[in-house]
C-alpha positions as CSV (number, residue, x, y, z in Angstrom):
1,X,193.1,291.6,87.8
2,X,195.7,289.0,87.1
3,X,196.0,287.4,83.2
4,X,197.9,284.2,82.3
5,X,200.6,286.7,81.7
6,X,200.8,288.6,84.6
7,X,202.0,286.4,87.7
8,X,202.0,288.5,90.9
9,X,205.7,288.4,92.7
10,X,206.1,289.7,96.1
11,X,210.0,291.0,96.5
12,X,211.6,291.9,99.2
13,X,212.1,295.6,100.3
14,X,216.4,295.0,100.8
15,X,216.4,293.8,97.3
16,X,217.8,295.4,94.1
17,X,216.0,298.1,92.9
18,X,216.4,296.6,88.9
19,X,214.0,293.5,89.5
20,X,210.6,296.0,89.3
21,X,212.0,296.7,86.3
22,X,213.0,293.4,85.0
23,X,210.2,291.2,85.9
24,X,207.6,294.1,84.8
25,X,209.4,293.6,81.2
26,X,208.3,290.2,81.4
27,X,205.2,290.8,82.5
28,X,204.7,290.3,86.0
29,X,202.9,292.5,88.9
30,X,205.4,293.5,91.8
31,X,204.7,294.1,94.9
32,X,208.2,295.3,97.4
33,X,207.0,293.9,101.3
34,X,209.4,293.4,104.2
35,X,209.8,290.3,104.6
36,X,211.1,288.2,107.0
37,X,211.8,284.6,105.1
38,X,213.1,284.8,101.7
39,X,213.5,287.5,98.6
40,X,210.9,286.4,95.9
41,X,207.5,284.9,97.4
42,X,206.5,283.1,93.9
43,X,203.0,281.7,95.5
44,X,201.2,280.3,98.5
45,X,203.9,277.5,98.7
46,X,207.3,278.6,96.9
47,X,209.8,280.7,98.1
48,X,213.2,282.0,96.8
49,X,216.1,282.9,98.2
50,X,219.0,284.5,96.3
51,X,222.3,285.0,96.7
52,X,225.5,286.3,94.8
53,X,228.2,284.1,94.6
54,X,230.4,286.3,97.5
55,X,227.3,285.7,100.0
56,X,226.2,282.0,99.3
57,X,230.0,280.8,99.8
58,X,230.1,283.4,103.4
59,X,226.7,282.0,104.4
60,X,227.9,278.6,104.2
61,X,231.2,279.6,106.0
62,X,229.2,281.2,108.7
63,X,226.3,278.3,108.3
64,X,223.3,281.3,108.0
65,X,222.2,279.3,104.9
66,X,221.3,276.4,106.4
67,X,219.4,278.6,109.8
68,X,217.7,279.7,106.4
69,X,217.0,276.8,104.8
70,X,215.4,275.2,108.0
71,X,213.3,278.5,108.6
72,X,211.9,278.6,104.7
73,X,211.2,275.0,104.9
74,X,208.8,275.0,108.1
75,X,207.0,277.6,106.3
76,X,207.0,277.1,102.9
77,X,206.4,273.8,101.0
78,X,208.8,274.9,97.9
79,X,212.4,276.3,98.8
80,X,214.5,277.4,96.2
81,X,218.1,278.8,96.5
82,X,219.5,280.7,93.3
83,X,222.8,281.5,93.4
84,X,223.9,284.8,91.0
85,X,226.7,285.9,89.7
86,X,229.5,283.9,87.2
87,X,232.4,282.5,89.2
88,X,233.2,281.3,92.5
89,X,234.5,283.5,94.8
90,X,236.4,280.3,96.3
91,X,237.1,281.1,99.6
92,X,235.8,277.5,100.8
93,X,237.2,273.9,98.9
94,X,235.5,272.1,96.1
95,X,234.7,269.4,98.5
96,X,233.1,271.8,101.1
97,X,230.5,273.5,98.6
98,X,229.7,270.3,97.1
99,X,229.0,269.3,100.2
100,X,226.6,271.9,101.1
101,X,225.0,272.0,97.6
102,X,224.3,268.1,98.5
103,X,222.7,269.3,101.9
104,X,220.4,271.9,100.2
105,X,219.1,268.9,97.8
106,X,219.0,266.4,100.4
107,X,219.0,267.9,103.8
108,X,216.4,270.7,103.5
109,X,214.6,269.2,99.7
110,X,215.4,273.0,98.3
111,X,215.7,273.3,95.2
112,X,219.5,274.6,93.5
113,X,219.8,276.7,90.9
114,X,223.0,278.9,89.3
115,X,222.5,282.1,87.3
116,X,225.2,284.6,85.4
117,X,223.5,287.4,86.4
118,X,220.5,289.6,87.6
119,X,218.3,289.5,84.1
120,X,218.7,285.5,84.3
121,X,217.7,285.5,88.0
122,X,214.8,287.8,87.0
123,X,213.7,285.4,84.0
124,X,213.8,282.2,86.4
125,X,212.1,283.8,88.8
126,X,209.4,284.6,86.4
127,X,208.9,281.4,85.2
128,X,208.5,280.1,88.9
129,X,205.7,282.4,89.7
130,X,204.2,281.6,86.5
131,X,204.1,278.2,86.6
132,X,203.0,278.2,90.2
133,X,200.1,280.7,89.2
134,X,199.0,279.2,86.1
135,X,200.6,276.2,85.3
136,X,199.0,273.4,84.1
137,X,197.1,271.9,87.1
138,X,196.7,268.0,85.4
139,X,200.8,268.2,85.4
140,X,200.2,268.7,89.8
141,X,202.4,266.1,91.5
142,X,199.9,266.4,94.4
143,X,197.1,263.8,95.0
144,X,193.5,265.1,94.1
145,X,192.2,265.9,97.4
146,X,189.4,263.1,97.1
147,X,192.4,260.7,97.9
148,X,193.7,262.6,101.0
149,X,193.3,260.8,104.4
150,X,191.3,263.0,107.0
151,X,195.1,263.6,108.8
152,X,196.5,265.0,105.2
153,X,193.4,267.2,104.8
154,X,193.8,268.7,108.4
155,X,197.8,269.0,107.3
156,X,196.5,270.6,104.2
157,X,194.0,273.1,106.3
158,X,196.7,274.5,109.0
159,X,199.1,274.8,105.9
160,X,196.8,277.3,104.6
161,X,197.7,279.6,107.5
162,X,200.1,282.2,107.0
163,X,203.9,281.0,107.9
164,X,202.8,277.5,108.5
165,X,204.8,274.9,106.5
166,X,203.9,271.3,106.6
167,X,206.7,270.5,110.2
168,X,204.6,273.2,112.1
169,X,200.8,272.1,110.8
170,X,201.7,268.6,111.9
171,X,203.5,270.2,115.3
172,X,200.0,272.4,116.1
173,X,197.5,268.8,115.3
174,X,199.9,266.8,117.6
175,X,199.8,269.3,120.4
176,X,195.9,270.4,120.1
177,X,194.5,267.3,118.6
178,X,192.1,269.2,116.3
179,X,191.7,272.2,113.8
180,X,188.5,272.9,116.1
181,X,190.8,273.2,119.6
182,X,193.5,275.3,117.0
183,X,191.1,277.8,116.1
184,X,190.0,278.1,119.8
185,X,193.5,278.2,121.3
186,X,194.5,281.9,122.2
187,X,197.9,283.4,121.4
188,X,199.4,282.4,124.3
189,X,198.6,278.7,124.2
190,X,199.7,279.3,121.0
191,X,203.3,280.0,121.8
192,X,203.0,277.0,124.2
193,X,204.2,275.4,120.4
194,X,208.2,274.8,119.8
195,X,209.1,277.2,116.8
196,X,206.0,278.9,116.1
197,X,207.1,282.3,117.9
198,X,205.5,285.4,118.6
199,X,204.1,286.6,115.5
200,X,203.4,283.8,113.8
201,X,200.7,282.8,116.8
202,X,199.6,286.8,116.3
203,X,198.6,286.1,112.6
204,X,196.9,283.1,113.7
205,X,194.6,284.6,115.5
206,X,194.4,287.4,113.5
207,X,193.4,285.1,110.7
208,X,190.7,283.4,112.9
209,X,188.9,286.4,113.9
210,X,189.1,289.2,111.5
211,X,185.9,289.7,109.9
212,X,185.6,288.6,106.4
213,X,185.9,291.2,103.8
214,X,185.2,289.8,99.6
215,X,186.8,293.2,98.9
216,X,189.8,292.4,101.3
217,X,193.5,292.9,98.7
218,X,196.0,292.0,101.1
């Protein structure tokens, strides 16, 4: 059972091996999943995604950042991009990564953040999941959900679904018209939806009409 002390991180199975380690020293429970947005899953809503200096200045050469960026923000409300390691690698100009640190802020709303190496990354990272998990609720930027409209409770329902961010929840209410027509559309009327792809219309339903389990972990 999870304490104030022990946020629960989900890492990625491609990751280095050192963050069990590191984030277990700091109290946290790991858990190593393949998965297919993102390193760190920090909670419900926040994602991370890091890179070392050599692959954050390559994936802006080769624009995968920004593919990534788009994909974490249709399915995650909180994107955050750390960037590890102490000095630029410089193989693009000044003017070209400020640019694309300016599109992460403003483009995609991701949050930016710089580390000097792997035990700083695992500390941050820590802190994220913490917060997320037990921060101090009054401090919530959110509305109280007595002051939602109906639409922004129906948003806030279909984001509840596995790999649905706030674009798609609004894409699947436009195309169906209500949660009720959602949770009776099958998976191929599913994938009738721009973006939502095979498996994420398989989870859907999956999600719909498992049997509920209390004793259910994953």
């Amino acid at each position: 059972m999870l304490t104030a002390k022990n946020p629960r991180i989900v890492i990625d199975k491609r990751e280095n091996e050192l963050f069990e380690s590191e984030l277990a020293k700091l109290g946290a429970e790991i858990e190593w999943k393949q998965l297919d947005l993102g390193d760190f899953v920090c909670s419900e809503k926040t994602v991370v995604e890091r890179k070392t200096r050599a692959d954050f200045e390559a994936s802006i050469i080769d624009r995968r950042l920004f593919l990534q960026l788009k994909n974490l923000k249709e399915n995650y409300q909180n994107a955050i991009v750390i960037v590890e390691g102490e000095e630029p690698i410089e193989r693009i100009n000044r003017n070209a990564l400020l640019g694309a640190y300016a599109a992460i802020i403003t483009d995609f709303g991701a949050g930016l953040f710089f580390t000097r190496d792997l035990n700083a990354t695992a500390e941050l990272i820590f802190s994220i999941a913490k917060h997320e998990q037990f921060g101090n609720k009054e401090a919530s930027i959110f509305p109280k959900r007595k002051a939602f409209t109906i639409a922004q409770s129906q948003e806030a329902m279909m984001e509840m679904l596995p790999m649905v961010g706030p674009k798609m929840a609004k894409k699947l209410l436009k195309h169906f018209g209500s949660i009720k027509e959602i949770a009776n559309a099958s998976e191929k009327e599913l994938l009738e939806i721009d973006g939502l792809g095979d498996k994420k219309a398989k989870m859907i339903r999956k999600i719909i009409e498992i049997e509920y389990s209390e004793d259910e972990q994953q």
